[in-house]
N, CA, C and O atoms as a CHARMM CRD file, in Angstrom:
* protein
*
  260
    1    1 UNK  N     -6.12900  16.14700   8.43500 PROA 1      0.00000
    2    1 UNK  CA    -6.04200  14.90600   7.68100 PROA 1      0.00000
    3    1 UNK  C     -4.61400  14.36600   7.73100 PROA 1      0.00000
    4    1 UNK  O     -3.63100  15.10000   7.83300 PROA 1      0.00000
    5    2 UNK  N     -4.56300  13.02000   7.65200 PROA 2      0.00000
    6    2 UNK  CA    -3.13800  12.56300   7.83100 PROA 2      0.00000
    7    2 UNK  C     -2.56000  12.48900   6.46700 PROA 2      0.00000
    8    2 UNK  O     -3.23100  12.34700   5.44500 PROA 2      0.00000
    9    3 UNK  N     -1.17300  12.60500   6.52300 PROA 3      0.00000
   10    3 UNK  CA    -0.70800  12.97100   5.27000 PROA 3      0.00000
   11    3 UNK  C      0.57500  11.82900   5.45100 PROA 3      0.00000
   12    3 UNK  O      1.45600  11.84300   6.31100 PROA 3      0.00000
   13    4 UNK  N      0.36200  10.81900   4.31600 PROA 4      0.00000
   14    4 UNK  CA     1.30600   9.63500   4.77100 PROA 4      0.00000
   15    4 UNK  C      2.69300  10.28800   4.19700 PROA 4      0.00000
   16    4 UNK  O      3.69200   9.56800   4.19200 PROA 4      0.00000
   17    5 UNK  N      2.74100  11.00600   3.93900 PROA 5      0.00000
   18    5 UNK  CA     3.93500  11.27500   2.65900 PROA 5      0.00000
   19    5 UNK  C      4.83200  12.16700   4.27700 PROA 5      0.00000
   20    5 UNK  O      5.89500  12.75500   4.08000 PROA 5      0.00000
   21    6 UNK  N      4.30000  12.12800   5.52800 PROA 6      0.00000
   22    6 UNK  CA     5.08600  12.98700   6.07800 PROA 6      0.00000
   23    6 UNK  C      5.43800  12.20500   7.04600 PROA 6      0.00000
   24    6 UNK  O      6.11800  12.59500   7.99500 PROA 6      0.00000
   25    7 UNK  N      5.02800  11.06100   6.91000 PROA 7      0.00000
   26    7 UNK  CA     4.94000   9.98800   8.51200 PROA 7      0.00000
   27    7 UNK  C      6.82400   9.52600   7.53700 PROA 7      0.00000
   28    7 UNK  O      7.14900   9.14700   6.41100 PROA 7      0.00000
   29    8 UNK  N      7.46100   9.82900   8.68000 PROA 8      0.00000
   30    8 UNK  CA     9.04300   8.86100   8.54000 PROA 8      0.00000
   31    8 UNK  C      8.91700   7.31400   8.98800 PROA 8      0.00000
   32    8 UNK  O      8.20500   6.91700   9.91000 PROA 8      0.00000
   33    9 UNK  N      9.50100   6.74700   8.40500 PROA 9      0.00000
   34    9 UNK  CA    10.11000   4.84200   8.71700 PROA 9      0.00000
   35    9 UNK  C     10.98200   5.04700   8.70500 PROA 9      0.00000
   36    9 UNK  O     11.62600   5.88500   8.07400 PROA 9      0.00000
   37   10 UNK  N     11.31100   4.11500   9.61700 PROA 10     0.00000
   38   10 UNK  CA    12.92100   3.44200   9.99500 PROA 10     0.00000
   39   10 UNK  C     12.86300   2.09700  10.31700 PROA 10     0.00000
   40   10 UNK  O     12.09900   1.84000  11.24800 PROA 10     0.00000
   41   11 UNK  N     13.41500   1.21800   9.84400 PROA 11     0.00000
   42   11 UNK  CA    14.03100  -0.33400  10.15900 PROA 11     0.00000
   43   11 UNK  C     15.33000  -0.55800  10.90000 PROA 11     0.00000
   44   11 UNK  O     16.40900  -0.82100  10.36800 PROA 11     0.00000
   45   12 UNK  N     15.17600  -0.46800  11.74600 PROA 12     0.00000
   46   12 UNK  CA    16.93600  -0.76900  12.78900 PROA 12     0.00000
   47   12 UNK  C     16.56700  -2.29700  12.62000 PROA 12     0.00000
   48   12 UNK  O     15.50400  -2.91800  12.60800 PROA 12     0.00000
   49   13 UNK  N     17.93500  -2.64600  12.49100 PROA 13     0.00000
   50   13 UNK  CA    18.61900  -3.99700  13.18200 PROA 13     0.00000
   51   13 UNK  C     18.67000  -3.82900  14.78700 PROA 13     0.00000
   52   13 UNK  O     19.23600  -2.89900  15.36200 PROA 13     0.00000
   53   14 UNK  N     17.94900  -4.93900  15.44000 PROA 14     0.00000
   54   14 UNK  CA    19.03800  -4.49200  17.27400 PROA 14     0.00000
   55   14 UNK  C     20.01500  -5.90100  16.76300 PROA 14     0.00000
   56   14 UNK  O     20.14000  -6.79300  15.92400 PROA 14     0.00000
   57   15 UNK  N     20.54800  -5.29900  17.97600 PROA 15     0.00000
   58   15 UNK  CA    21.92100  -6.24700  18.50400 PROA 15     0.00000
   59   15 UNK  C     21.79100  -7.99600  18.72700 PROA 15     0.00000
   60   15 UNK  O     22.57800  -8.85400  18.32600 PROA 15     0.00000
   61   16 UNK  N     20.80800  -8.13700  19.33000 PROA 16     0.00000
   62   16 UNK  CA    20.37800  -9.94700  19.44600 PROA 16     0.00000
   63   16 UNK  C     19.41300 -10.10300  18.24800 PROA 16     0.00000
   64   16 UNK  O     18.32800 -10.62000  18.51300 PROA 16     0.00000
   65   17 UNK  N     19.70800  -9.63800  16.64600 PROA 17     0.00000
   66   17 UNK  CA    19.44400  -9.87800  15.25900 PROA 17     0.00000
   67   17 UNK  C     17.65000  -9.73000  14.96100 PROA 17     0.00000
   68   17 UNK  O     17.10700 -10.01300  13.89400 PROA 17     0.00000
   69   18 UNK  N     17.10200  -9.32500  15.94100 PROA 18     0.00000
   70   18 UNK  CA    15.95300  -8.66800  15.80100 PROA 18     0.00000
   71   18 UNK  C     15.74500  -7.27600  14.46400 PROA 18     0.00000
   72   18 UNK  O     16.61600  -6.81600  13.72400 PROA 18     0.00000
   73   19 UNK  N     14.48100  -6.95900  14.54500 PROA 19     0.00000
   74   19 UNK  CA    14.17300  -6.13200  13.47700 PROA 19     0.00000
   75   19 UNK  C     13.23000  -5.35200  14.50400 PROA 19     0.00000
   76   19 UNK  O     12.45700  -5.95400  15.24900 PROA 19     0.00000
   77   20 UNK  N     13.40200  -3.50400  14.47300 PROA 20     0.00000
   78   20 UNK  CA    12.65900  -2.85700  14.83000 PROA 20     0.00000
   79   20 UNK  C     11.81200  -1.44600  13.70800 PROA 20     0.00000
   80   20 UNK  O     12.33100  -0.62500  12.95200 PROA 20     0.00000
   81   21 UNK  N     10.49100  -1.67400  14.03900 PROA 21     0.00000
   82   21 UNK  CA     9.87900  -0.73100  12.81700 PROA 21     0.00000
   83   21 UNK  C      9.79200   0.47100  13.54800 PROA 21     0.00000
   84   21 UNK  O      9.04600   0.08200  14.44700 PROA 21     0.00000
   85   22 UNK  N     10.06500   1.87700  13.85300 PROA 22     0.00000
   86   22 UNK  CA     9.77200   2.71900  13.92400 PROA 22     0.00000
   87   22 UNK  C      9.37200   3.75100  13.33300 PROA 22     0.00000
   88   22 UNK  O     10.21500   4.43100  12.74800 PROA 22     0.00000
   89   23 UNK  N      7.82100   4.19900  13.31800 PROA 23     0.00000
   90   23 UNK  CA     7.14400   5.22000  12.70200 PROA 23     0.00000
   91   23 UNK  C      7.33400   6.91600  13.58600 PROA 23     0.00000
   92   23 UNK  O      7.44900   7.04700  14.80500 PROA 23     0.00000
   93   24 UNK  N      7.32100   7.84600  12.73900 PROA 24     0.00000
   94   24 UNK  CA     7.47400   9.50500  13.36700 PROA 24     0.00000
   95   24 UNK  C      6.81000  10.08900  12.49200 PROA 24     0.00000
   96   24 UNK  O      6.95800   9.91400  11.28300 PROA 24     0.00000
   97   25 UNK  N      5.79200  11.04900  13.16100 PROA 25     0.00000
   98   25 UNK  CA     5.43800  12.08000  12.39500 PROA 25     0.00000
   99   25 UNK  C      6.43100  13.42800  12.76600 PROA 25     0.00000
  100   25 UNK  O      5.98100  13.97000  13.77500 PROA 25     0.00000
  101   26 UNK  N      7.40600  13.98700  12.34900 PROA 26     0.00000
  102   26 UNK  CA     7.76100  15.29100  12.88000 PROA 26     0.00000
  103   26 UNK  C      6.68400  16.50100  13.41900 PROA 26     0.00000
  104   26 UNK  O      6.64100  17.12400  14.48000 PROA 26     0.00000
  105   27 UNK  N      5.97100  16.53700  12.39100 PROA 27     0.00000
  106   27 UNK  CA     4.57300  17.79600  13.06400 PROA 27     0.00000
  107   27 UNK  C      4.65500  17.69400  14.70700 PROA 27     0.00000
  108   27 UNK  O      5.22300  18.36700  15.56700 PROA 27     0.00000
  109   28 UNK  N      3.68100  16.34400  14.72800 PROA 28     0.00000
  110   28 UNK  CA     2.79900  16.32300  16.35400 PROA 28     0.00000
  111   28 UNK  C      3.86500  15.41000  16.96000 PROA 28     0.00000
  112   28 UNK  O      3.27200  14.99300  17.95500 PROA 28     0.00000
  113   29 UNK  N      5.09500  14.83500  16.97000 PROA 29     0.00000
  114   29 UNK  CA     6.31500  14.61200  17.00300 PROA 29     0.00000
  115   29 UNK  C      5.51000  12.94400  18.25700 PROA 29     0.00000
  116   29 UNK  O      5.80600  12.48800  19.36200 PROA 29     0.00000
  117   30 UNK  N      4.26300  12.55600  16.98400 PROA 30     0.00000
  118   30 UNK  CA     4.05200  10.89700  17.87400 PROA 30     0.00000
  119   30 UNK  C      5.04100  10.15600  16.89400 PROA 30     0.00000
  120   30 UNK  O      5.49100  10.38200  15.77000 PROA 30     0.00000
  121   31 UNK  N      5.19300   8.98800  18.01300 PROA 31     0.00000
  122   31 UNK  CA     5.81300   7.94100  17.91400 PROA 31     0.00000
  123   31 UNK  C      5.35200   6.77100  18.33300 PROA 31     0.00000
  124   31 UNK  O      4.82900   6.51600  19.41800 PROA 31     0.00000
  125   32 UNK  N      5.61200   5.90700  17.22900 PROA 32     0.00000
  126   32 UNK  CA     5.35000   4.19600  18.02600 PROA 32     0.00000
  127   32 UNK  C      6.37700   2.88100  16.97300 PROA 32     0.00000
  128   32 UNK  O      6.61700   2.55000  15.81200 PROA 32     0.00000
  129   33 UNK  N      6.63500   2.58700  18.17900 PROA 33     0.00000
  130   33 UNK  CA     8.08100   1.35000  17.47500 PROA 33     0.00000
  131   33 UNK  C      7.08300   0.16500  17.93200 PROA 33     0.00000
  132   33 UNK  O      6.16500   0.32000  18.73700 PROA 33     0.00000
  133   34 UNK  N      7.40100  -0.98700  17.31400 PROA 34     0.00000
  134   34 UNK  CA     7.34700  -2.30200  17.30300 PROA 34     0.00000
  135   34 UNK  C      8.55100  -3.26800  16.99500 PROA 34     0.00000
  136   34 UNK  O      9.25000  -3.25000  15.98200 PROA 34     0.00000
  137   35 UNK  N      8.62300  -3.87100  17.76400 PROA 35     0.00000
  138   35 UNK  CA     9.67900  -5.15500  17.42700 PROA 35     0.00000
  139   35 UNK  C      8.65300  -6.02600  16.30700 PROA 35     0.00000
  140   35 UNK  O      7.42800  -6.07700  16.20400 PROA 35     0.00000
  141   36 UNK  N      9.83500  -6.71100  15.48900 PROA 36     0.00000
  142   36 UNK  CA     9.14400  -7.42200  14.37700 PROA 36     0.00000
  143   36 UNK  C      9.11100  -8.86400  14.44700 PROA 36     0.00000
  144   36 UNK  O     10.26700  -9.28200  14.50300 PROA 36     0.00000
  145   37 UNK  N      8.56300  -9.46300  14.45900 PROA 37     0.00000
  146   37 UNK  CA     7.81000 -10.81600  14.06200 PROA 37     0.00000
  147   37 UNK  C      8.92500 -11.63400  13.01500 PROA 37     0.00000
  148   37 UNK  O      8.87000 -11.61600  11.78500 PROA 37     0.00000
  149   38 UNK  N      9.97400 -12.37300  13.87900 PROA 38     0.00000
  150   38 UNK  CA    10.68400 -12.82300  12.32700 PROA 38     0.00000
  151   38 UNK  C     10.09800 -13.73200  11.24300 PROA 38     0.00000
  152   38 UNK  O     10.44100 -13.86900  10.06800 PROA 38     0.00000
  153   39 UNK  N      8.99900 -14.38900  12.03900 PROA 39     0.00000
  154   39 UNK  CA     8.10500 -15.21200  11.10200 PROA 39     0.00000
  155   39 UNK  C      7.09000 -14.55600  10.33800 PROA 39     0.00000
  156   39 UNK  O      6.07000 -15.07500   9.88400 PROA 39     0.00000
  157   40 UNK  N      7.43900 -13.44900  10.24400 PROA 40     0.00000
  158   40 UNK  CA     5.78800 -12.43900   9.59300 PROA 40     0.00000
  159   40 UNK  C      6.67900 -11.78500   8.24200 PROA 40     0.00000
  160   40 UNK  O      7.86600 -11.46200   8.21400 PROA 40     0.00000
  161   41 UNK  N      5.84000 -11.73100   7.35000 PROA 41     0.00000
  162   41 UNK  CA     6.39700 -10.70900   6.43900 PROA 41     0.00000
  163   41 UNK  C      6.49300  -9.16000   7.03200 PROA 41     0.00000
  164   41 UNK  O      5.70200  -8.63600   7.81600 PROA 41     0.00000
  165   42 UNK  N      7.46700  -8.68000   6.54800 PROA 42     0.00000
  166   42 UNK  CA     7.49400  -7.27600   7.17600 PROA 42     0.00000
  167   42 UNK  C      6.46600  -6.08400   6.42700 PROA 42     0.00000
  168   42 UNK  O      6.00900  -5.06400   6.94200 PROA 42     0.00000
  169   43 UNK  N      6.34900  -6.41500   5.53600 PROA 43     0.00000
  170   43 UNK  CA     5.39200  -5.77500   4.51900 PROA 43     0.00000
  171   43 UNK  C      3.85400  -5.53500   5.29300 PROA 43     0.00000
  172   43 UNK  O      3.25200  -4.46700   5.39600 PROA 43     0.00000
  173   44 UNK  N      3.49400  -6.69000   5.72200 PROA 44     0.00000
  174   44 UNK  CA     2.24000  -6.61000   6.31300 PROA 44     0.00000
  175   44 UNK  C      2.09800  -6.10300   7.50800 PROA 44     0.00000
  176   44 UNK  O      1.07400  -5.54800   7.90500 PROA 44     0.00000
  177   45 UNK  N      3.35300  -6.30400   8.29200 PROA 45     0.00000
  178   45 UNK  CA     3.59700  -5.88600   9.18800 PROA 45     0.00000
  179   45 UNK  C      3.51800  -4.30800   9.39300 PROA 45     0.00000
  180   45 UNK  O      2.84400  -3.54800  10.08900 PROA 45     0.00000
  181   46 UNK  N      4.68700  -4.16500   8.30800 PROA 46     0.00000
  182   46 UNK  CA     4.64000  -2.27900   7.93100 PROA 46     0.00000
  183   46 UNK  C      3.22700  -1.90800   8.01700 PROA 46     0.00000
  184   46 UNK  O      2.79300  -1.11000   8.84800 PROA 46     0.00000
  185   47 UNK  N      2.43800  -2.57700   7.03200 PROA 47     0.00000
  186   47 UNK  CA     1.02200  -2.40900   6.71600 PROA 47     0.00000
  187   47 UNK  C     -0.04200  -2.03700   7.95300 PROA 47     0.00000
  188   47 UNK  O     -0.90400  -1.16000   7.89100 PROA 47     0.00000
  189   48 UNK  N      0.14700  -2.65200   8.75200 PROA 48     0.00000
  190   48 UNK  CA    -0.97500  -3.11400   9.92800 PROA 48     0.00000
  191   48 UNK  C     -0.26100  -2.08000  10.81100 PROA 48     0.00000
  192   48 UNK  O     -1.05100  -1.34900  11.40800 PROA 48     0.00000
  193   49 UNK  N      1.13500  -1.82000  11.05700 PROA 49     0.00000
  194   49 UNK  CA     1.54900  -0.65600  12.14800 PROA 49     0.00000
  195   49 UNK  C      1.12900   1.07500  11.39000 PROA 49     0.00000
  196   49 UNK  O      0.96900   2.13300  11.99900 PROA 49     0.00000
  197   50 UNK  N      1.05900   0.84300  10.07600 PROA 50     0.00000
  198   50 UNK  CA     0.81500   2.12100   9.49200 PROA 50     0.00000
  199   50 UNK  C     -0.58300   2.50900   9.95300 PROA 50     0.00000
  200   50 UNK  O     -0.73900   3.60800  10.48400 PROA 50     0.00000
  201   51 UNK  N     -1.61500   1.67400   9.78300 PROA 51     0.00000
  202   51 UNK  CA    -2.60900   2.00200  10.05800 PROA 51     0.00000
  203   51 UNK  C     -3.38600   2.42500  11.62300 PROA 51     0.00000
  204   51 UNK  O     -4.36800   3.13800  11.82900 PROA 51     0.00000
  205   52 UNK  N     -2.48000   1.65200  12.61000 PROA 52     0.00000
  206   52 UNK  CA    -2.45300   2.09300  13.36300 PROA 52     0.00000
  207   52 UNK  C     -2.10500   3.32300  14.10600 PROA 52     0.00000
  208   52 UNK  O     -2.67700   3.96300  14.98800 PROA 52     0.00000
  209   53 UNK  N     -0.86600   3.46500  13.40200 PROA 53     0.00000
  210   53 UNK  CA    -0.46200   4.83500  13.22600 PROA 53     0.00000
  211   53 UNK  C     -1.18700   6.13100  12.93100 PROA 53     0.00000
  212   53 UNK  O     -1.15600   7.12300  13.66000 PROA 53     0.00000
  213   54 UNK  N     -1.76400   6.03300  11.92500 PROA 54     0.00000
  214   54 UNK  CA    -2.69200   6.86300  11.34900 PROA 54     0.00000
  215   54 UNK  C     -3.99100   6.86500  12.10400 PROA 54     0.00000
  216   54 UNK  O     -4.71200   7.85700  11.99200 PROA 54     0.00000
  217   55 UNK  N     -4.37000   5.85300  12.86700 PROA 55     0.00000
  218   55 UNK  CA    -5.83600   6.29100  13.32100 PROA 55     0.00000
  219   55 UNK  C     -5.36100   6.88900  15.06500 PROA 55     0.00000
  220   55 UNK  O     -6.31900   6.95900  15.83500 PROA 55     0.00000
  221   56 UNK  N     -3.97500   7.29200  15.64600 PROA 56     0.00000
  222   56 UNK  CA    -3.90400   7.62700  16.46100 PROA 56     0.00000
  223   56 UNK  C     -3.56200   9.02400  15.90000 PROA 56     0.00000
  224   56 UNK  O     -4.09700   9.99100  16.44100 PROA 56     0.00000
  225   57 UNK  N     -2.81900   9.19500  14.98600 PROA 57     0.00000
  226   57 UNK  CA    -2.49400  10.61900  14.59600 PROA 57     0.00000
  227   57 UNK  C     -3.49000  11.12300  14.31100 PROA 57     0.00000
  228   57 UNK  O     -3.42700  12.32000  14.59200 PROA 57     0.00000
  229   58 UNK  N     -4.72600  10.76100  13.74600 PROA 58     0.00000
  230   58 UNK  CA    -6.15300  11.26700  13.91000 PROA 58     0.00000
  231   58 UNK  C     -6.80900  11.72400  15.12900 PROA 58     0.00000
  232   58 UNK  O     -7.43400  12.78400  15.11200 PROA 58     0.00000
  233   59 UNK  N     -6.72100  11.01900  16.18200 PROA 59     0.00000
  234   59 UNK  CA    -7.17600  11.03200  17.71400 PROA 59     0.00000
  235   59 UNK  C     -6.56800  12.06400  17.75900 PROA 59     0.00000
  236   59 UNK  O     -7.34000  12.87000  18.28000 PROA 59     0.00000
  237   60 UNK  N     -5.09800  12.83100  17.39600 PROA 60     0.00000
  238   60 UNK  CA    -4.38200  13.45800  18.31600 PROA 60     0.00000
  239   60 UNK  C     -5.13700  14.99500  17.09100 PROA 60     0.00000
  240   60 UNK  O     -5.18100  16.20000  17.33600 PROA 60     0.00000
  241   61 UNK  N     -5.43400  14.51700  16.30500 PROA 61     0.00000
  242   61 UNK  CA    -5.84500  16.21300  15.89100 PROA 61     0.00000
  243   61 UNK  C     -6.92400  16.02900  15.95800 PROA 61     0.00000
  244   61 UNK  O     -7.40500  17.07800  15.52900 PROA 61     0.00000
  245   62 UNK  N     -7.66800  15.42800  16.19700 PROA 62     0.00000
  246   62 UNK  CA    -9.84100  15.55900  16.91700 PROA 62     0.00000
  247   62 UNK  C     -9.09000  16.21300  18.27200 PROA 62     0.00000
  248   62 UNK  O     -9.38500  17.39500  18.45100 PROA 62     0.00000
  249   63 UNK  N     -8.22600  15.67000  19.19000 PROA 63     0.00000
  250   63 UNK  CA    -8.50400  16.41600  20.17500 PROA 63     0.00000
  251   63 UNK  C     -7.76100  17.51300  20.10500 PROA 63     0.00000
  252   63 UNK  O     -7.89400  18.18500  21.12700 PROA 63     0.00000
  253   64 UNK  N     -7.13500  17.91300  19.43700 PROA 64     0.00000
  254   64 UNK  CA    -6.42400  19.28600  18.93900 PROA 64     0.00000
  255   64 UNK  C     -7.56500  20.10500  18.55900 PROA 64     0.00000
  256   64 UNK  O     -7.36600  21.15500  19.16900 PROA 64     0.00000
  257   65 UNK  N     -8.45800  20.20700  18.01500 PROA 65     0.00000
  258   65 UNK  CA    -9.22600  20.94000  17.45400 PROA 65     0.00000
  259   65 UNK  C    -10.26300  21.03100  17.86300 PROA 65     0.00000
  260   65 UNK  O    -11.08000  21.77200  17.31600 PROA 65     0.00000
């Protein structure tokens, strides 16, 4: 089961004033970044990459097991 309390965030600034979201689980050590949408709230944004997140960290322990 995914356990959100273990998934890390990070928000970098890049350099040409962009916004990058990067999600990590340490365990199964996936990863997935997105550049951000300056016209989007980031909230929803967070929202919609979390979930994505989570239904691949699922994939990766169905096929673990």
């Amino acid at each position: 089961m995914v356990d959100r309390e273990k998934i890390q965030i990070d928000l970098a600034k890049l350099l040409n004033g962009g916004r990058l979201l990067r999600l990590t689980e340490p365990q199964s050590g996936l990863v997935l970044e997105k550049k951000l949408a300056p016209a989007d709230a980031v909230v929803r944004q967070k929202e919609k990459l979390l979930r994505a997140f989570e239904a691949a960290l699922a994939r990766v322990e169905l096929n673990a097991a």
